[in-house]
PADO-727489 format. One line per field, with one value per residue (C-alpha): residue number from 1; residue in one letter; x, y, z. Coordinates in Angstrom, 1 decimal, always signed. Example, Ala and Ser with C-alpha at 12.3 -4.5 7.8 and 13.67 -1.06 7.14 Angstrom:
n (1, 2)
res (A, S)
east (+12.3, +13.7)
north (-4.5, -1.1)
up (+7.8, +7.1)
! end
This chain:
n (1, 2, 3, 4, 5, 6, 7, 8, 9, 10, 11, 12, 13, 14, 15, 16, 17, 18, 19, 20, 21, 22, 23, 24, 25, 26, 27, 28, 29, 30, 31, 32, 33, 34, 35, 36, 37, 38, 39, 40, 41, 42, 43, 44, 45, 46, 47, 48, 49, 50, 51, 52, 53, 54, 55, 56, 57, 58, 59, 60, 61, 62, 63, 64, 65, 66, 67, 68, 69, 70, 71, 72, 73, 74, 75, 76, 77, 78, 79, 80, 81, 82, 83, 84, 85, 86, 87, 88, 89, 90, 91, 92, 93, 94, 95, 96, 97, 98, 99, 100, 101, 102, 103, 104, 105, 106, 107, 108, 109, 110, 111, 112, 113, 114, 115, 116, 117, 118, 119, 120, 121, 122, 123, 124, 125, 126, 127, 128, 129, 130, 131, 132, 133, 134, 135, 136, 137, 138, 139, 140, 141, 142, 143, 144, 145, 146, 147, 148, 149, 150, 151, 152, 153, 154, 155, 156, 157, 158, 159, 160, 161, 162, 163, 164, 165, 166, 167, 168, 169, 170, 171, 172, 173, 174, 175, 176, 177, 178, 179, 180, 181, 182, 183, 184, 185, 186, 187, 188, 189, 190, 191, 192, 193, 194, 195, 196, 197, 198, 199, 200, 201, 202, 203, 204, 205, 206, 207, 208, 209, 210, 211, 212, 213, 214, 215, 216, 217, 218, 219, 220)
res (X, X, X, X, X, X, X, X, X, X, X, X, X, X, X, X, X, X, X, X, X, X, X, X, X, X, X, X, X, X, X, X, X, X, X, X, X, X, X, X, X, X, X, X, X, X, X, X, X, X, X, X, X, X, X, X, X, X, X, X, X, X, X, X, X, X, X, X, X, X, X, X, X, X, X, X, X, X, X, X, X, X, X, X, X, X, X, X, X, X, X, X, X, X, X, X, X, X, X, X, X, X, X, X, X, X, X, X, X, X, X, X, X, X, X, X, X, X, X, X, X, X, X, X, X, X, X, X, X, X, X, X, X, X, X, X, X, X, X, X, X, X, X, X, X, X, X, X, X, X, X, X, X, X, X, X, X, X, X, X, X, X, X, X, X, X, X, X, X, X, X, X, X, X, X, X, X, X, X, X, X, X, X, X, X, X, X, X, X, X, X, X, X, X, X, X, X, X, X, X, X, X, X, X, X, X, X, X, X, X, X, X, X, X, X, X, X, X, X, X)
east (-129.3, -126.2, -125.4, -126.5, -129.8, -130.5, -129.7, -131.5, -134.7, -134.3, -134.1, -137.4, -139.1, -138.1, -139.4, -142.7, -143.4, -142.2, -144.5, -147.4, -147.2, -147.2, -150.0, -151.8, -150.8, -150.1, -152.3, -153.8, -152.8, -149.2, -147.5, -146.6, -148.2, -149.8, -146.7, -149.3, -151.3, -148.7, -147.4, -148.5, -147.0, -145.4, -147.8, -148.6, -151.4, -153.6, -156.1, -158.5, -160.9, -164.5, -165.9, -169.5, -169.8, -171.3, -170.6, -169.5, -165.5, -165.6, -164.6, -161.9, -159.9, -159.2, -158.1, -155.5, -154.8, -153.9, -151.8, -149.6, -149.5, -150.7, -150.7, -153.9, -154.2, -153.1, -155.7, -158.6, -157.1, -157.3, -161.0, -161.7, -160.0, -161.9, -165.1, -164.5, -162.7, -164.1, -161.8, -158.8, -156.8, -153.3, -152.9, -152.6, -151.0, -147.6, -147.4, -147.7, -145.3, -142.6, -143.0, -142.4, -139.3, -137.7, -138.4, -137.3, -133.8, -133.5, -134.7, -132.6, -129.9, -130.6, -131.4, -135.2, -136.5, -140.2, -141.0, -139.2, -141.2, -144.2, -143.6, -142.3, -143.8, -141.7, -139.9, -138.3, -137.7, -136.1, -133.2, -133.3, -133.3, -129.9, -128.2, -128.8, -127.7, -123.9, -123.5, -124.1, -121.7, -119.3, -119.5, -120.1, -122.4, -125.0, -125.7, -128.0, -130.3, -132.4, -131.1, -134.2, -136.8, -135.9, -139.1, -141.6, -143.5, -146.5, -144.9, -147.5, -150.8, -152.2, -155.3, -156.2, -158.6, -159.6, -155.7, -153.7, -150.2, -149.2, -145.4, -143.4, -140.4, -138.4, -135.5, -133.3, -130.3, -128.7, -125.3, -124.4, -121.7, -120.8, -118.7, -116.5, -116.5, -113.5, -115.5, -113.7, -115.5, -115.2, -117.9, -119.4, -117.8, -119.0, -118.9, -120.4, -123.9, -125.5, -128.7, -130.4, -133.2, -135.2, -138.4, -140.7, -144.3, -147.1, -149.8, -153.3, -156.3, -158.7, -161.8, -159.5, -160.5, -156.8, -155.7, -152.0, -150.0, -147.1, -143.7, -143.6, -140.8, -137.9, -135.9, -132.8)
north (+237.9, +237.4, +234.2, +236.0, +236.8, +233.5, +231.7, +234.0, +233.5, +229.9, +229.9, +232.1, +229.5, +226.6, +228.5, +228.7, +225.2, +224.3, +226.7, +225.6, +222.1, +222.2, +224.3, +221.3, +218.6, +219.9, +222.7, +226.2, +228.8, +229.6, +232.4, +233.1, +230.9, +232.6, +231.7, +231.7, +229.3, +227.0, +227.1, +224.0, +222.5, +219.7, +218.7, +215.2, +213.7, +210.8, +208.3, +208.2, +211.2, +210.5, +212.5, +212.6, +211.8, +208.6, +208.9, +206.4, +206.2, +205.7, +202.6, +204.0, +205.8, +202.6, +201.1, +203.7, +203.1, +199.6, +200.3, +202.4, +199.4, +201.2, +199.3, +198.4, +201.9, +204.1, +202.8, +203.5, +207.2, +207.5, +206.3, +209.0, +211.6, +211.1, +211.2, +214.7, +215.5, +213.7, +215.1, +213.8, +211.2, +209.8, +209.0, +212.6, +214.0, +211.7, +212.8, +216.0, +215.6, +214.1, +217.3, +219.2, +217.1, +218.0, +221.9, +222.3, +220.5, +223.2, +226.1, +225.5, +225.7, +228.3, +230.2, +230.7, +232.0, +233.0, +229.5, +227.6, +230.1, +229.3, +225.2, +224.8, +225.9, +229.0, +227.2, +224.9, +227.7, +230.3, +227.1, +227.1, +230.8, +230.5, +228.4, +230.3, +233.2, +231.7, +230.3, +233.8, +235.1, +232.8, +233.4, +230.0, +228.5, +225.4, +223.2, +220.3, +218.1, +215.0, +212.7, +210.0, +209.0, +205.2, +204.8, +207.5, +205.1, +206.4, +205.5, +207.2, +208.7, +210.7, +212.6, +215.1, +217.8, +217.6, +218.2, +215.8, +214.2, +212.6, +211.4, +210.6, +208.3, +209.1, +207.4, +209.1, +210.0, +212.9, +215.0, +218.3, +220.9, +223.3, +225.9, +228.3, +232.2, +231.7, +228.9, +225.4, +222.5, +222.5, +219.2, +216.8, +215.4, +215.7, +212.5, +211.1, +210.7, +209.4, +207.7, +209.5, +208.8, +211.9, +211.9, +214.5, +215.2, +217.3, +219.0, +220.5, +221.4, +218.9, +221.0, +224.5, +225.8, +226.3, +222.8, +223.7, +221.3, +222.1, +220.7, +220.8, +218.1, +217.1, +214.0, +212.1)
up (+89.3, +91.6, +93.4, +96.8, +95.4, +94.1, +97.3, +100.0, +96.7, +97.1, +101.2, +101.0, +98.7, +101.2, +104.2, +102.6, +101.2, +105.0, +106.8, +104.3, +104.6, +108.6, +108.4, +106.6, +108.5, +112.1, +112.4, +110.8, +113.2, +114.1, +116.5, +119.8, +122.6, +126.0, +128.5, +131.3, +129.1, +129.2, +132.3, +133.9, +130.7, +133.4, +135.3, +135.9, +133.5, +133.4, +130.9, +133.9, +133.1, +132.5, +129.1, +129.4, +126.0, +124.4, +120.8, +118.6, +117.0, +113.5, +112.4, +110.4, +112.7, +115.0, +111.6, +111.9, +115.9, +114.6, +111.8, +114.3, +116.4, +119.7, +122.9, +124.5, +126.9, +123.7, +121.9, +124.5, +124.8, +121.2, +121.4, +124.0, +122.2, +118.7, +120.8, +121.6, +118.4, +115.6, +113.3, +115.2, +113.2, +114.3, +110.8, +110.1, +113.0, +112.5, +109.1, +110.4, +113.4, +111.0, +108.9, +112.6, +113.3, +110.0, +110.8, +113.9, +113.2, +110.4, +111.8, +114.8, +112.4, +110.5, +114.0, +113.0, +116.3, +115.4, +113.8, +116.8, +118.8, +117.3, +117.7, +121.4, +124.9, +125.8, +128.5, +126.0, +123.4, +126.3, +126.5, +122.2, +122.4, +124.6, +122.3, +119.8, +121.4, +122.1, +118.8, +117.4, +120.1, +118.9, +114.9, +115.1, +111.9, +112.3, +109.4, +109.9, +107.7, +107.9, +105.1, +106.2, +108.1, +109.5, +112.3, +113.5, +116.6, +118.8, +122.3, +124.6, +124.4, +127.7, +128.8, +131.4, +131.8, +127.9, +126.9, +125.1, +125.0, +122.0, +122.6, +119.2, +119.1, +115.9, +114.4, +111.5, +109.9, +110.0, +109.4, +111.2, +110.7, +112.9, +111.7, +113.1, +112.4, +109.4, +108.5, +108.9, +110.4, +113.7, +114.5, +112.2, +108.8, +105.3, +104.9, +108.2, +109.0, +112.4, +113.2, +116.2, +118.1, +119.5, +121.4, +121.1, +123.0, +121.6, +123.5, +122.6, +124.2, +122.3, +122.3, +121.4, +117.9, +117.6, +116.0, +116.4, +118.6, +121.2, +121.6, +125.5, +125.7, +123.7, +124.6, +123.1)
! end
């Protein structure tokens, strides 16, 4: 078996331990969202809603509220939300976010378009889309990795019209390589690492059998 071979083997085997571990964490369903589904992606969105629905939060789950430290209007969003989605746990969903974060830094760099397509609202992944587009106009080569996770914070949790926000404040450290078409570093250093912190907001429909969330914003 060539080198060739044995790298695009290895890639493949990456791809799918990815894809199946978000699948776990973040959700079970993946592919391409409605665009008119998602179009009021930006509207304004509020903890104020009344649910209807009297049932109780297990105890557990506002364990978890507290381990993440949420501030006092977090944690009565969270309550609301487990009441209508007792299967909801934060605990889970920042493990699964943090797997997110590490995929889409990748597959932006690897120029992965269905799973970035599959993650973000399609207004965010048209402007991915573009930059992918010129860097493959240019010859121009991407490498990026997440060396470590330093903080992964629940800033904000919101509420309207039984759809969720859960925004994600992540601190890590990084390298990146961009390389030009003969394939000399034109940005980044071997040797050089940064620590970045990105912000990132998931939305689902709470009650949607669909348990996949939505990058609809993506903030340094």
């Amino acid at each position: 078996m060539d080198s060739e071979m044995l790298e695009v083997l290895i890639w493949a085997f990456i791809a799918v331990v990815m894809v199946y571990t978000l699948y776990s964490t973040l959700g079970k369903k993946q592919g391409f969202r409605d665009p008119d589904k998602w179009a009021s992606a930006n509207k304004r969105f509020t903890a104020q809603e009344s649910f209807g629905d009297d049932q109780s939060v297990i105890p557990e789950k506002l364990e978890d509220a507290e381990s993440l430290k949420l501030s006092k209007s977090n944690h009565a969003v969270y309550e609301k939300i487990c009441r209508l989605d007792p299967n909801f746990s934060l605990d889970r969903f920042i493990k699964g976010a943090e797997v997110a974060f590490s995929m889409i830094l990748e597959s932006f760099a690897l120029e992965d378009k269905d799973t970035l397509r599959a993650i973000f609202s399609p207004e965010i992944y048209e402007e991915l889309e573009k930059d992918i587009d010129e860097r493959q106009n240019a010859g121009e080569r991407l490498q990026t990795k997440v060396l470590k996770i330093h903080k992964m914070e629940i800033t904000k949790l919101e509420f309207d019209n039984e759809r969720c926000r859960i925004t994600v404040e992540i601190e890590s450290e990084q390298y990146h390589l961009m390389f030009n078409a003969k394939g000399d570093i034109i940005e980044g250093s071997e040797n050089q690492t940064e620590t970045i912190r990105d912000r990132l907001t998931f939305e689902r429909e709470v009650r949607n059998p669909d348990p996949n969330w939505t990058v609809v914003r993506m903030e340094k």
